[in-house]
PADRENKE-808526 format. One line per field, with one value per residue (C-alpha): x, y, z. Coordinates in steps of 0.001 Angstrom, whole numbers, plus 524288, in hexadecimal, padded with zeros to 5 digits. Layout:
BEGIN
east	[X | ...] $
north	[Y | ...] $
up	[Z | ...] $
# end
This chain:
BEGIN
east	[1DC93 | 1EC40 | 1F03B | 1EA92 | 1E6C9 | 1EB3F | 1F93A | 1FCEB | 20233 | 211DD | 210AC | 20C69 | 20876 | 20E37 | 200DA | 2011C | 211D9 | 2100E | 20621 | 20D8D | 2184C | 20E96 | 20DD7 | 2003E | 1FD21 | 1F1E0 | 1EDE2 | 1E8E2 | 1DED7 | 1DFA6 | 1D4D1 | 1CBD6 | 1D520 | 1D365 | 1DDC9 | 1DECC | 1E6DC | 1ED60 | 1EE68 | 1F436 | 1EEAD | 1E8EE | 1F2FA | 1FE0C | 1F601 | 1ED79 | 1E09A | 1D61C | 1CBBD | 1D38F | 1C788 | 1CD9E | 1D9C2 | 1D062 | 1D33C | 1DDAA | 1D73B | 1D47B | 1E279 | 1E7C0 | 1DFFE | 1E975 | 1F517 | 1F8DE | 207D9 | 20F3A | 21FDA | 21EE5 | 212B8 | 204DA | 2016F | 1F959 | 20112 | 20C54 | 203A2 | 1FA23 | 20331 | 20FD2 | 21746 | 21991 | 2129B | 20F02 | 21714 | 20FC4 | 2159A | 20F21 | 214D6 | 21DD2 | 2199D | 21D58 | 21A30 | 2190A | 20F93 | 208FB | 1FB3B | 1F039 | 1EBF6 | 1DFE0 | 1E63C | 1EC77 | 1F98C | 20235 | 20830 | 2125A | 2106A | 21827 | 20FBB | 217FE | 210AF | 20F09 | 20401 | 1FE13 | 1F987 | 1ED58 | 1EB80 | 1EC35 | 1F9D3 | 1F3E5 | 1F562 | 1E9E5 | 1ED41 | 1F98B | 1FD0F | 204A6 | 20AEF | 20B6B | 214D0 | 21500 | 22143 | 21F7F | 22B26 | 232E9 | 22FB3 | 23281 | 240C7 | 24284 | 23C62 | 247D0 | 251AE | 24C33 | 24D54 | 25A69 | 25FD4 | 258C8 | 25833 | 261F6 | 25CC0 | 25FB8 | 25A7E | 25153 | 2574F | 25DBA | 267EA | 2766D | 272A6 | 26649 | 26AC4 | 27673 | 26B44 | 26393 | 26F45 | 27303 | 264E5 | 263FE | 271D5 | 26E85 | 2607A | 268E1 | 2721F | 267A9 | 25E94 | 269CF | 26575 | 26D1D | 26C19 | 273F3 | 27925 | 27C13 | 28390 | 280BC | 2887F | 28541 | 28ED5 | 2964B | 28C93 | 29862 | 297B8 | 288E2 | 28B33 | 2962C | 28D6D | 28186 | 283D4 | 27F51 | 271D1 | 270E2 | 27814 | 26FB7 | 2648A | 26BAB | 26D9A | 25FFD | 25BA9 | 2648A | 25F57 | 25034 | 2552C | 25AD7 | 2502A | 24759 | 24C83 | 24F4A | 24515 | 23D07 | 246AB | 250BC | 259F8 | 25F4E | 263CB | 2703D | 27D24 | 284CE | 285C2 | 28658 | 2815F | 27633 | 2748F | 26C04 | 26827 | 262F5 | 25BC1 | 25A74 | 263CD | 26BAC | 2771B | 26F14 | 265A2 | 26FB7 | 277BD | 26899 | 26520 | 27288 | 271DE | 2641B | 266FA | 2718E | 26C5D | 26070 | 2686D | 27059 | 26544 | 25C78 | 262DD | 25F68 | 256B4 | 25C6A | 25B56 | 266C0 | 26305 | 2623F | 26E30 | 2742A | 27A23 | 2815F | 2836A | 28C5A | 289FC | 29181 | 288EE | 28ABB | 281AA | 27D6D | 280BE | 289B6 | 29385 | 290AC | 28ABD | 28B06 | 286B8 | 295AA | 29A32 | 28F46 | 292A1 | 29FCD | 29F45 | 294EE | 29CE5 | 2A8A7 | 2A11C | 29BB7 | 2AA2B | 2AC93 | 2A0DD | 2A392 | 2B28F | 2AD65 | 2A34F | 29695 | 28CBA | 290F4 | 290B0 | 2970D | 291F0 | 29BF3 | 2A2D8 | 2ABA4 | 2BAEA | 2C440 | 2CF8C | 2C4B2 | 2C2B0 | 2CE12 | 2D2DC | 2C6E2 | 2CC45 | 2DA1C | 2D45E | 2CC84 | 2D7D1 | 2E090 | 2D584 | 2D369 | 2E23F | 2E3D3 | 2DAB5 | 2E1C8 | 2ED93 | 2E639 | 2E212 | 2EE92 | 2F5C1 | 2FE4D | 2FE2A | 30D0A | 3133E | 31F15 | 324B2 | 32CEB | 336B0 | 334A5 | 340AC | 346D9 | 34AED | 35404 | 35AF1 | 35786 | 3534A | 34699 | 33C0E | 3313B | 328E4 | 31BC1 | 31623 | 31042 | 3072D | 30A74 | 30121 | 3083D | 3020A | 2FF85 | 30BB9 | 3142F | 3150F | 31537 | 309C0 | 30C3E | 3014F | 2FEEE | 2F903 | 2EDB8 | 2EC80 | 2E4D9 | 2DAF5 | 2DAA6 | 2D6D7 | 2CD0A | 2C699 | 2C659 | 2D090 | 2DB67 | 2D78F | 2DAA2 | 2E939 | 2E981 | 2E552 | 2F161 | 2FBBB | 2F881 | 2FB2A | 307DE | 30B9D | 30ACF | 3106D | 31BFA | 31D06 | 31CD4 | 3273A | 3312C | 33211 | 33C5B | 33390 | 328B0 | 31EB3 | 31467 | 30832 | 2FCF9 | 2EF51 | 2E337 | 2D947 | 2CF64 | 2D876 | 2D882 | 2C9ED | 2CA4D | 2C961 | 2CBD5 | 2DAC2 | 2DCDD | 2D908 | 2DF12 | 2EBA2 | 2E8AB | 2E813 | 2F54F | 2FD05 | 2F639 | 2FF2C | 30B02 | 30C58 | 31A78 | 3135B | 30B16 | 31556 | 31ECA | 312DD | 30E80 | 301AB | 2FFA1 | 2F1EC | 2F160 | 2F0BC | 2E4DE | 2DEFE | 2E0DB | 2DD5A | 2CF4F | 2CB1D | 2D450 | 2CBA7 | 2CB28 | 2D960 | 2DDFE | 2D5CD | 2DE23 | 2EB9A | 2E8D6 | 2E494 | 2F0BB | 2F89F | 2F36D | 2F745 | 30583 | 3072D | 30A5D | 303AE | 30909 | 3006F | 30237 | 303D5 | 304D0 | 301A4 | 2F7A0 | 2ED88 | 2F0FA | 2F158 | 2EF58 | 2F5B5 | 2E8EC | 2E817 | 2F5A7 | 2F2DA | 2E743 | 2EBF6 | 2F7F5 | 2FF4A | 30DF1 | 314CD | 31023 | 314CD | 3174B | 30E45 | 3190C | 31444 | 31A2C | 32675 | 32859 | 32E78 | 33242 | 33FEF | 33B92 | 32D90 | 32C3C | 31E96 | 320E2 | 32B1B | 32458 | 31885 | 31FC1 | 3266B | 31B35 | 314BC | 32252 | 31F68 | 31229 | 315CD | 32084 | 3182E | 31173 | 31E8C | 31A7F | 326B1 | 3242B | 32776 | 32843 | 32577 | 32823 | 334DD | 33CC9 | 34D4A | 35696 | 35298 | 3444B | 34992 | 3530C | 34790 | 33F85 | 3488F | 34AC0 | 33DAF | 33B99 | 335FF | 3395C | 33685 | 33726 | 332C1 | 333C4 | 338C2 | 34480 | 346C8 | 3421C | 336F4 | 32E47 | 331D9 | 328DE | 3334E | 338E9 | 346EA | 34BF3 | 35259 | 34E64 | 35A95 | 35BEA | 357CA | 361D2 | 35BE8 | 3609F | 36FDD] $
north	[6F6CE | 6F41E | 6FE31 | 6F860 | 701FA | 70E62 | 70FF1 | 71947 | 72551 | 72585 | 715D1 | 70E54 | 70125 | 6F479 | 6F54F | 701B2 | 70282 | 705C6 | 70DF5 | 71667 | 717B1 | 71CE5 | 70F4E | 70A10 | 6FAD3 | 6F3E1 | 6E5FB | 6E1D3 | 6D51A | 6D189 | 6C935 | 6D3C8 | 6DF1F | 6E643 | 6ED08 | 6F0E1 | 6FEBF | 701A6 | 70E65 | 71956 | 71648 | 721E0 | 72BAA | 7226D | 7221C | 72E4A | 729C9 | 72E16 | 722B5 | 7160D | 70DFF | 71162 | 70948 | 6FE66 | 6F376 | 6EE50 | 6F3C5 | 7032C | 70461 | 6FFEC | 70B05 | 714A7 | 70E82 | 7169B | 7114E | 7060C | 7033F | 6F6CC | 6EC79 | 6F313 | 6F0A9 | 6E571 | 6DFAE | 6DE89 | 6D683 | 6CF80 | 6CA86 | 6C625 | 6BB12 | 6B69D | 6AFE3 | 6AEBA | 6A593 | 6A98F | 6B51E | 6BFCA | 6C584 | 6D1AE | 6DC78 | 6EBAC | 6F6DF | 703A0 | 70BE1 | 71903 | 71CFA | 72771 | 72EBD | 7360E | 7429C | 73D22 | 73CAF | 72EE1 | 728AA | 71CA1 | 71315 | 70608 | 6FADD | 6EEBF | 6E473 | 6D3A2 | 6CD3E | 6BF46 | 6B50D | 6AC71 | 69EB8 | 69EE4 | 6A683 | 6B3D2 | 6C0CD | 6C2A8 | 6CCC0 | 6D6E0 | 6DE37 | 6E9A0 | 6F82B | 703A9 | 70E57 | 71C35 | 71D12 | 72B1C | 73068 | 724AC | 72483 | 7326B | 72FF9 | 72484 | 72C1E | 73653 | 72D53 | 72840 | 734DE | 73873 | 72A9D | 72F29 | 73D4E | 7480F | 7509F | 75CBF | 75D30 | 7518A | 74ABA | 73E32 | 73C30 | 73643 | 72918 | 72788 | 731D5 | 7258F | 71C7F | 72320 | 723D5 | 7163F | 712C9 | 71A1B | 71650 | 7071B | 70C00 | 71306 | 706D0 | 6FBA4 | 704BB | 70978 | 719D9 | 72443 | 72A66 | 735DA | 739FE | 7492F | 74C93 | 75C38 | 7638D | 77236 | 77BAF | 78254 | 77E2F | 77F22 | 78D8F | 78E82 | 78938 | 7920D | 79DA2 | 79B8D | 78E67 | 7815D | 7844F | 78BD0 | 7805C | 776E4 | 77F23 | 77E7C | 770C0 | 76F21 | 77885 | 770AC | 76294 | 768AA | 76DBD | 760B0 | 7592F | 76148 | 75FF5 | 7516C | 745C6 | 73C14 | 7323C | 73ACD | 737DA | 7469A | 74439 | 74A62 | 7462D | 74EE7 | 75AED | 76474 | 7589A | 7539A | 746C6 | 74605 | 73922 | 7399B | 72C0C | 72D99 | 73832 | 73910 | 73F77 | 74CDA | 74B32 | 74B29 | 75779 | 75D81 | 75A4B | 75EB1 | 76C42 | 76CA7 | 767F7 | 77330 | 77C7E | 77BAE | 77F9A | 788DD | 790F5 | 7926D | 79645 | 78FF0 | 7976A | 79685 | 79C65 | 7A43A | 7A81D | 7A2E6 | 79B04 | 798E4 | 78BA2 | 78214 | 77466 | 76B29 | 75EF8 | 75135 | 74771 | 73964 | 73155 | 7241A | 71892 | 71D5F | 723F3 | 71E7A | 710B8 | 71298 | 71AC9 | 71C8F | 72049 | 729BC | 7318C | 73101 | 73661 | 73F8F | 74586 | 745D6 | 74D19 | 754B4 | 75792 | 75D83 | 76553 | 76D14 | 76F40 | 7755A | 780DA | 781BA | 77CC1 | 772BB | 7647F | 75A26 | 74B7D | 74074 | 739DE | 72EB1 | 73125 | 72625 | 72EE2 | 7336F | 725C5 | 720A4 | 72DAA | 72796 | 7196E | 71E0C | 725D9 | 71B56 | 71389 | 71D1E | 71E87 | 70EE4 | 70DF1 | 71887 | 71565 | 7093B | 70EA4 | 71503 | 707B2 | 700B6 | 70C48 | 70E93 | 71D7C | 721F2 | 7304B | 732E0 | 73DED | 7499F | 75268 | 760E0 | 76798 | 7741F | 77DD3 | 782EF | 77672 | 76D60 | 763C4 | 75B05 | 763D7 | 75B79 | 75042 | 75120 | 744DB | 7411B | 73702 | 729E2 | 71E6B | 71086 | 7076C | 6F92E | 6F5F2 | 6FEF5 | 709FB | 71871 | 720CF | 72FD2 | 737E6 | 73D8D | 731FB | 73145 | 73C6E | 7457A | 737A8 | 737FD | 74697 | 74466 | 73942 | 73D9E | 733E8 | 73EA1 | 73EE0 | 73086 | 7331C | 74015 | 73898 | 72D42 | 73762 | 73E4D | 72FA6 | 72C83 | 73AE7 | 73990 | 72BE9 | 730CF | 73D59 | 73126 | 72AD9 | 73668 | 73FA3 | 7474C | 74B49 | 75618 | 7511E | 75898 | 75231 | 757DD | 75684 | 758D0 | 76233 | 757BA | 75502 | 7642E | 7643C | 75661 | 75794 | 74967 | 74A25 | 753BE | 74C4D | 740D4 | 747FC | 74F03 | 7409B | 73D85 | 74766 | 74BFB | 74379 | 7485F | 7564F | 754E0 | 74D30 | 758EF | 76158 | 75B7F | 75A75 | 762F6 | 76277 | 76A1F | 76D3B | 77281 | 780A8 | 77EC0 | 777BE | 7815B | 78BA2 | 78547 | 786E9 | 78F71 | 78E22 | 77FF5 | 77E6B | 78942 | 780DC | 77400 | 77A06 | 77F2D | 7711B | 76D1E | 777C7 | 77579 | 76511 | 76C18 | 767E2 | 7731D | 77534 | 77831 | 77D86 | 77581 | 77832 | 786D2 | 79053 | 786CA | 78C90 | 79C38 | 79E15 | 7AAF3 | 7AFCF | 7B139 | 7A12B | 7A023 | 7A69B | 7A12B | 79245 | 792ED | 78A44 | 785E8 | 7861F | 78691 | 77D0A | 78284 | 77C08 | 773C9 | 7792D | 78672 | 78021 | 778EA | 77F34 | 78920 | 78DD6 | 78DEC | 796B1 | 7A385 | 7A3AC | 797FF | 79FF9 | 7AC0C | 7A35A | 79B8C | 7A6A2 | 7ADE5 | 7A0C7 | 7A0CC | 7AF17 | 7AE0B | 7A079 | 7A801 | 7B442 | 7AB05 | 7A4B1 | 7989F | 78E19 | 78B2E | 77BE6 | 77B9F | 76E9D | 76857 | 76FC7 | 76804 | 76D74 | 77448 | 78210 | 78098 | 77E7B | 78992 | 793DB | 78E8A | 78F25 | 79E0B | 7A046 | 79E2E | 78FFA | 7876F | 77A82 | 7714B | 76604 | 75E8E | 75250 | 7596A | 75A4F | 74C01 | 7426C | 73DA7 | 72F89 | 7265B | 7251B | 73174 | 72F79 | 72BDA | 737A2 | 7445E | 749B6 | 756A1 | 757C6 | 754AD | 76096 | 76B2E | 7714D] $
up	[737F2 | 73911 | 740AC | 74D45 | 75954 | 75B7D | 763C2 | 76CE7 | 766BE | 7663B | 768EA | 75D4B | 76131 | 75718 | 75092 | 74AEC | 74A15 | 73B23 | 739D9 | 743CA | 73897 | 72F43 | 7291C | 726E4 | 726FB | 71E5C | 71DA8 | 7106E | 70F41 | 7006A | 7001E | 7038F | 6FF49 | 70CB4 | 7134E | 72017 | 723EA | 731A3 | 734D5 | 72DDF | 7213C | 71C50 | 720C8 | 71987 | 70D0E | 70B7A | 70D0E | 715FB | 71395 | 718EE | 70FF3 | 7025F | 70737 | 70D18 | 701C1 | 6F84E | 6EDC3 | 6F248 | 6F67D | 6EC72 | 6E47F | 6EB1A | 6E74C | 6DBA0 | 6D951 | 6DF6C | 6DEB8 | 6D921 | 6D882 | 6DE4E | 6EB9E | 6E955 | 6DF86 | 6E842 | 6F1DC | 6E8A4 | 6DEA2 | 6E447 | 6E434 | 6F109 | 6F963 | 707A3 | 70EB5 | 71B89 | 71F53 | 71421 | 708E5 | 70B6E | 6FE78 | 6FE9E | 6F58D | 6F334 | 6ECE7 | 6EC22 | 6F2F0 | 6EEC3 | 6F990 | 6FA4B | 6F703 | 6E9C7 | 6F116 | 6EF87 | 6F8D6 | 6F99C | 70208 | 70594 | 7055C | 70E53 | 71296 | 7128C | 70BBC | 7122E | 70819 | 70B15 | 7099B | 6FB35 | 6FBA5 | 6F6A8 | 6FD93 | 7074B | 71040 | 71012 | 71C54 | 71A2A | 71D2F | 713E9 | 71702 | 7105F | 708E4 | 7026D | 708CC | 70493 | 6F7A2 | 6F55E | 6FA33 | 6F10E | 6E5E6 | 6E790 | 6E9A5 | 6DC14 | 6D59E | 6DA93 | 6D4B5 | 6C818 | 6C63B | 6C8FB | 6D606 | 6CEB1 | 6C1B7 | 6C2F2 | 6B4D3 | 6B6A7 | 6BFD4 | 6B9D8 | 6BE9A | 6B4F5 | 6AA23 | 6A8C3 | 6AA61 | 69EF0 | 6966E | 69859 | 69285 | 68682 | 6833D | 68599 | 67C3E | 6724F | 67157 | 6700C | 66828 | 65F63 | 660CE | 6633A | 6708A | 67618 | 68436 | 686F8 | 6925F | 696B6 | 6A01C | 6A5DA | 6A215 | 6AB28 | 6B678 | 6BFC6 | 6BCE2 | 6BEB1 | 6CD39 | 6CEE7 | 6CBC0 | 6D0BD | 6D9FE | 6D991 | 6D9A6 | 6CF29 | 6C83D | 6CC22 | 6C447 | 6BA2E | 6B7DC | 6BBC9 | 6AEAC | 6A755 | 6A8FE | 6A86A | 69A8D | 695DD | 69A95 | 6951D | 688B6 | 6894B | 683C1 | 68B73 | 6868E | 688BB | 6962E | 69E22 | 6AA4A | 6B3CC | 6B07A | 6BB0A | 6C093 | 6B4C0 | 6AB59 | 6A555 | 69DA0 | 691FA | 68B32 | 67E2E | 6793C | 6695C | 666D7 | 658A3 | 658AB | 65226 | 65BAF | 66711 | 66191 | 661BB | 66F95 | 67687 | 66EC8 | 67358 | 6819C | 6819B | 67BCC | 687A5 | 68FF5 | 68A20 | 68510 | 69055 | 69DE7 | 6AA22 | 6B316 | 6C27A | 6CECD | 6CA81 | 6BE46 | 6B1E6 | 6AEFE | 6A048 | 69DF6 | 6941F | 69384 | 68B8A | 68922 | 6846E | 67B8A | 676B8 | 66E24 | 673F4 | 6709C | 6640A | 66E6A | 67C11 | 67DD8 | 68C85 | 69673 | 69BD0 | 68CC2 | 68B6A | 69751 | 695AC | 68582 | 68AD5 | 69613 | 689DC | 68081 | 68C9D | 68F6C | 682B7 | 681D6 | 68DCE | 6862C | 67C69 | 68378 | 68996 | 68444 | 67AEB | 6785D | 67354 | 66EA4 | 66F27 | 663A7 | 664EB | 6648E | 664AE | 66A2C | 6766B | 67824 | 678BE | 6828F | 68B4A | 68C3F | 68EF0 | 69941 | 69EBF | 69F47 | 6A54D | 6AFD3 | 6B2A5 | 6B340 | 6BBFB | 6C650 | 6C503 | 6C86A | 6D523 | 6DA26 | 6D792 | 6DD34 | 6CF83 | 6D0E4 | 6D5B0 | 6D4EE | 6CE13 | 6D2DE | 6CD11 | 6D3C1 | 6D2E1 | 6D67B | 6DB7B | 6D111 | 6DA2F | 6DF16 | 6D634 | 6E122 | 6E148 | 6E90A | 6E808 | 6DF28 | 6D785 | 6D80A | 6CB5A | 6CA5F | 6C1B3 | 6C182 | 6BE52 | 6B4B5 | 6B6C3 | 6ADCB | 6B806 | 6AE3E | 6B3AD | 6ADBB | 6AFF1 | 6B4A1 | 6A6DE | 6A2B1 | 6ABFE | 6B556 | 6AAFB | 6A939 | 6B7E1 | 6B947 | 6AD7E | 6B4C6 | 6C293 | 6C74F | 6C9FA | 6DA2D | 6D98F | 6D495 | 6DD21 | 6E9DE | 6E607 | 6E2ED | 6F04B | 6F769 | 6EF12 | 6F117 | 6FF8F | 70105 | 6F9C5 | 70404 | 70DC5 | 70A07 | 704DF | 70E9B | 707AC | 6FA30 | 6F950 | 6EDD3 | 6E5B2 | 6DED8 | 6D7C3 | 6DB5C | 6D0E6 | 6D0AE | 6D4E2 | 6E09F | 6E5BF | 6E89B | 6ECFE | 6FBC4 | 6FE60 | 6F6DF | 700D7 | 70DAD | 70991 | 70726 | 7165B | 719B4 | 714B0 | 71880 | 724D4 | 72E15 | 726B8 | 7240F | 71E86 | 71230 | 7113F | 711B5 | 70530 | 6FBBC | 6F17C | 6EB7B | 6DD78 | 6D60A | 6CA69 | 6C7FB | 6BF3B | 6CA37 | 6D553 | 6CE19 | 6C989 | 6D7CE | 6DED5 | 6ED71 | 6EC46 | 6E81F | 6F40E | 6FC63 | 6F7F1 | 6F8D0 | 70787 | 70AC0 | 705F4 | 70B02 | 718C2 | 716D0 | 71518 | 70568 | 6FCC2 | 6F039 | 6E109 | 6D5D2 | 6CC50 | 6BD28 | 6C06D | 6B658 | 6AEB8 | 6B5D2 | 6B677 | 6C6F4 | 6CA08 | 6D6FC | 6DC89 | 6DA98 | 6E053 | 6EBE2 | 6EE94 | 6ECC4 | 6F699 | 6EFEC | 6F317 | 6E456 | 6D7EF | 6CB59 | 6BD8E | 6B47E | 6AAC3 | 69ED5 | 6A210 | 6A60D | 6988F | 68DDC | 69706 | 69207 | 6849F | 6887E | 68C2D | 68E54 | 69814 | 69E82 | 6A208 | 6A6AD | 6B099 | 6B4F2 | 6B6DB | 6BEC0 | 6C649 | 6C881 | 6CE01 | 6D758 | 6DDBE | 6E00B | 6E9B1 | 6EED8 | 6E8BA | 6E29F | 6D439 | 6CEA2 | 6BF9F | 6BAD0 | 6AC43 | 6ADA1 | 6A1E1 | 6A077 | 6A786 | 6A097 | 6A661 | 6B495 | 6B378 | 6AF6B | 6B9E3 | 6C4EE | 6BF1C | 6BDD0 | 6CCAE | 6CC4B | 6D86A | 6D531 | 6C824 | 6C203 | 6B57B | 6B091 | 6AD1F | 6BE1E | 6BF10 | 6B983 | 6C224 | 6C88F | 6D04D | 6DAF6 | 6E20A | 6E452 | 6F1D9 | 6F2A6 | 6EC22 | 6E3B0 | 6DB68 | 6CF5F | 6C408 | 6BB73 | 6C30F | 6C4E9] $
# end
C-alpha cells in the first residue's frame, strides 16, 4: 500500500502527508489494470470492501458521471506523450457509494509511458470535492436564475430574448416579448413590509411560468418586473396570452403569511422582429408601451406600434443626452445668473444661477432645452453636482453677492451632493452663509421627513433654504412648520396675468398670507410690468424677479447697481 507506516498521532511523517488531509493516493499499472490505494480510501469514497476498487475496470463501474472525458479516457487516449517526466491529466467525476449516495471526487495525477510510448502506469491523488462543487453549483445558479423566484435572472432572460429574436429574423416568424410589472407593489411593502412583498412577486412569477410553454422564455426583469418571451406568437395570439397572463393574476389572490393578497399587473408588448430587431429595441418599446399601460389604470396593457413623431422625440433626445454629457466632459456647462431684487428698494438682493450649457459652435443653450431630457434620463445629479462647483467658485471670487440655485429631487436624497458640498464649504463658513438652496414644493412635500432631514443639514452648513414654485404643490402649515425653511418663492404662473386675474390675486395673497404667518420673506418670480411689481410690493412680497428687473447674463457685473425698473 501507498500510505506507508503508521505516524505518530499529531505528527504525520512525509509518507503519509496526504492522506493526513483526507486525500487518498492510488497507483494504477495499466498493463495489468491494478491499482494500488494508500490510506483513506474507503472513508473518501464510501466503500467498506477496499477489493471492489482493486482494478481499472471495477472502479471504473462506480463512476456514474465525469466533467469532461471519462477517467480512463483522459489517460488512455491522449495526445501527448512522455518525454520522461509523465503526463500531467486531471478530472472530475462522480462516485456510487454503497449507500446509493454520489460523491465528486478530483482525480490529479501523471501517467508514465513504457518503451513503446503508451501509458503503463499512472500515479495519482483523488480529493473529495463535494463541498466545492456545491459552492460552484450556486454560484452557477445565481449567474442564471433569480435567488427569489427561481425564473431566469435579467442576465439570461436578455440572453433568451436575444435568441428567439435572431430565430424569428432568420426563420421569418413572428415572435412576441411582454414586459409585466406588479401594481402598486410599493404599497404592498408599505403595508405589510418587504416580506410580504417578496411573496408576492414570488406568486407572480410561479403564475406566469406556469402558464408559459416549453419553448416559451419567463424570467426576472427587475424588481416589480417580469420578462416573458413568446417564440411563434401572431399578433391574435399575443393579445390572447397577455389578457390571459393578466387576468391570472388578477383573478386569483395570492395566499401570504399575511393574508391573502389581491393584485394587478400591466404590462408593455412588442412583436419581434416586425417592431424590434434587437434585444436593446425590444426592451426599450417594451418598457414604452409598459409606460403607457400603467397611464392608463391598473391592470392594463398596451402593444407597441411604430410612430414617426415618437421616433423622432427618441433621437432628439438621444442627441440632447450624447451632447450633454459632452458638455460635462469638456466642461461647457456655465450659469447665467438673474438678479432678484428688493421690492422695497429696488436694489439687487441676490442671483439665481441658472444653468446654460454652450454648444461646440459657442452658442448658449438655455436650460429648457435639456434639463427635462436630463431629469428623464437620470443625468440631472451630473448638472446638479457642476452647478454646486460653479456656484461656489463664483462665491469665491465675489465676495460682495449672495446666490441661489436649485437642486432636483434626485439631489435631496442624494447623500453624496451633500458631503461634497460639506467639503466645499466646510473651511469657509462665510460661503455657507450667502447661499441659498431651493427644492421644489412638489418635492418636499413628496417626503416631508426626508426633505426636513435635508434642510437641517443644510441649515446646520449655515445656507438658508427657499421652497421653490410655491403653491404648485398645496403646503399645508403643518408642511411649513415641519420643513424649517428660510423663504418661500411664488410659483410664476400665479404671478402672470396677475393685474388682469382675480382668481390669481386672491391666491397669491392668500400664499403671501400663509408665508408671513410663519415670518417667512416671499420672492415672486415671472413678475412682467410695473403694475405687477406695484401689487406685489402691496401685497406684502419682499423680493422680485423677472426679466422685466433684469435677464439673466453669463457675467455678473463688477459692481452690483439698482435695478432700472423701480422709482
Amino acid at each position: 500500500m501507498l500510505g506507508g507506516e503508521a505516524a505518530r498521532p499529531g505528527n504525520p511523517s512525509s509518507s503519509n502527508i496526504v492522506s493526513a488531509v483526507g486525500d487518498v493516493t492510488y497507483r494504477w499499472t495499466i498493463s495489468d489494470d491494478r491499482i494500488e490505494w494508500g490510506e483513506g480510501v474507503e472513508a473518501l469514497l464510501g466503500v467498506a470492501n477496499v477489493r471492489r476498487l482493486d482494478s481499472g475496470r471495477n472502479f471504473g463501474s462506480l463512476c456514474v458521471s465525469q466533467k469532461g472525458s471519462s477517467r480512463y479516457e483522459t489517460v488512455m487516449h491522449t495526445r501527448e506523450s512522455d518525454e520522461g517526466s509523465g503526463v500531467r491529466y486531471e478530472i472530475e467525476y462522480q462516485i456510487m457509494d454503497e449507500y446509493g449516495g454520489l460523491r465528486w471526487v478530483e482525480d490529479r495525477g501523471r501517467w508514465f509511458a513504457d518503451a513503446d510510448g503508451k501509458p503503463e502506469v499512472a500515479i495519482g491523488v483523488l480529493r473529495a470535492i463535494d463541498q466545492r462543487r456545491v459552492r460552484e453549483d450556486r454560484l452557477l445558479r445565481l449567474s442564471t436564475y433569480d435567488e427569489l423566484t427561481g425564473l431566469l435572472n435579467r442576465i439570461r432572460l436578455k440572453e433568451g430574448l436575444g435568441t428567439i429574436v435572431a430565430h424569428a429574423q432568420s426563420s421569418r416568424s413572428t415572435s412576441a416579448f411582454l414586459l409585466l410589472a406588479v401594481d402598486n407593489l410599493a404599497l404592498i411593502n408599505d403595508s405589510y413590509g418587504f416580506d410580504v412583498g417578496d411573496e408576492v412577486i414570488i406568486g407572480v412569477g410561479q403564475r406566469l411560468r406556469g402558464l408559459a410553454r416549453r419553448v416559451d422564455v419567463v424570467g426576472r426583469y427587475s424588481g416589480n418586473k417580469f420578462g416573458v418571451v413568446l417564440k411563434h406568437c401572431s399578433q391574435e395570439r399575443l393579445i390572447a396570452v397577455t389578457e390571459r397572463l393578466l387576468a391570472s393574476v388578477r383573478d386569483q389572490v395570492i395566499q401570504t403569511t399575511r393574508g391573502p393578497v389581491a393584485m394587478t399587473m400591466s404590462a408593455g408588448c412588442v412583436s419581434l422582429p416586425a417592431h424590434a430587431q434587437t434585444v436593446e429595441a425590444a426592451l426599450a418599446h417594451a418598457e414604452e408601451a409598459l409606460m403607457a399601460a400603467k397611464q392608463m389604470h391598473r391592470d392594463s396593457y398596451v402593444i407597441y406600434t411604430p410612430s414617426r413623431e415618437r421616433e423622432k422625440t427618441r433621437q432628439r433626445n438621444i442627441n440632447v443626452a450624447d451632447e450633454l454629457v459632452a458638455a460635462l466632459n469638456d466642461r461647457r456647462i456655465c450659469l447665467a445668473y438673474q438678479p432678484i431684487v428688493s421690492s422695497a428698494t429696488g436694489e439687487v438682493a441676490l442671483h439665481e444661477c441658472l444653468i446654460r450649457l454652450v454648444q461646440e459652435d459657442g452658442s448658449i443653450c438655455a436650460a429648457g432645452n435639456f434639463v427635462p431630457i436630463a431629469e428623464k434620463l437620470g443625468l440631472i445629479g451630473l448638472l446638479d453636482y457642476r452647478v454646486m462647483e460653479l456656484a461656489i467658485e463664483t462665491l469665491r471670487t465675489r465676495p460682495d453677492i449672495r446666490l441661489s440655485l436649485n437642486v432636483s429631487g434626485r439631489t435631496t436624497s442624494d447623500r453624496m451632493w451633500l458631503d461634497t458640498l460639506v467639503a466645499q464649504l466646510r473651511a469657509d463658513r462665510n460661503l455657507a452663509e450667502r447661499l441659498i438652496v431651493e427644492i421644489t414644493e412638489t418635492v418636499a412635500i413628496h417626503d416631508i421627513a426626508e426633505s426636513a432631514d435635508f434642510v437641517s443639514q443644510l441649515k446646520e452648513l449655515g445656507c438658508q433654504v427657499a421652497i421653490d414654485d410655491f403653491g404648485a404643490g398645496y403646503t399645508s402649515f403643518r408642511n411649513l412648520r415641519a420643513l424649517d425653511v428660510d423663504m418661500v418663492k411664488i410659483d410664476g404662473s400665479f404671478v402672470q396675468n396677475l393685474v388682469s386675474s382675480q382668481d390669481n390675486q386672491f391666491f397669491v395673497k392668500t400664499l403671501v398670507d400663509l408665508a408671513h404667518n410663519f415670518n417667512l420673506p416671499i420672492i415672486a418670480e415671472w413678475v412682467g410690468n410695473d403694475e405687477e411689481v406695484a401689487m406685489l410690493r402691496d401685497f406684502g412680497v419682499e423680493y422680485l424677479q423677472g426679466f422685466y428687473l433684469g435677464e439673466p447674463v453669463l457675467a455678473l457685473p463688477e459692481r452690483v447697481e439698482k435695478s432700472a425698473a423701480r422709482a
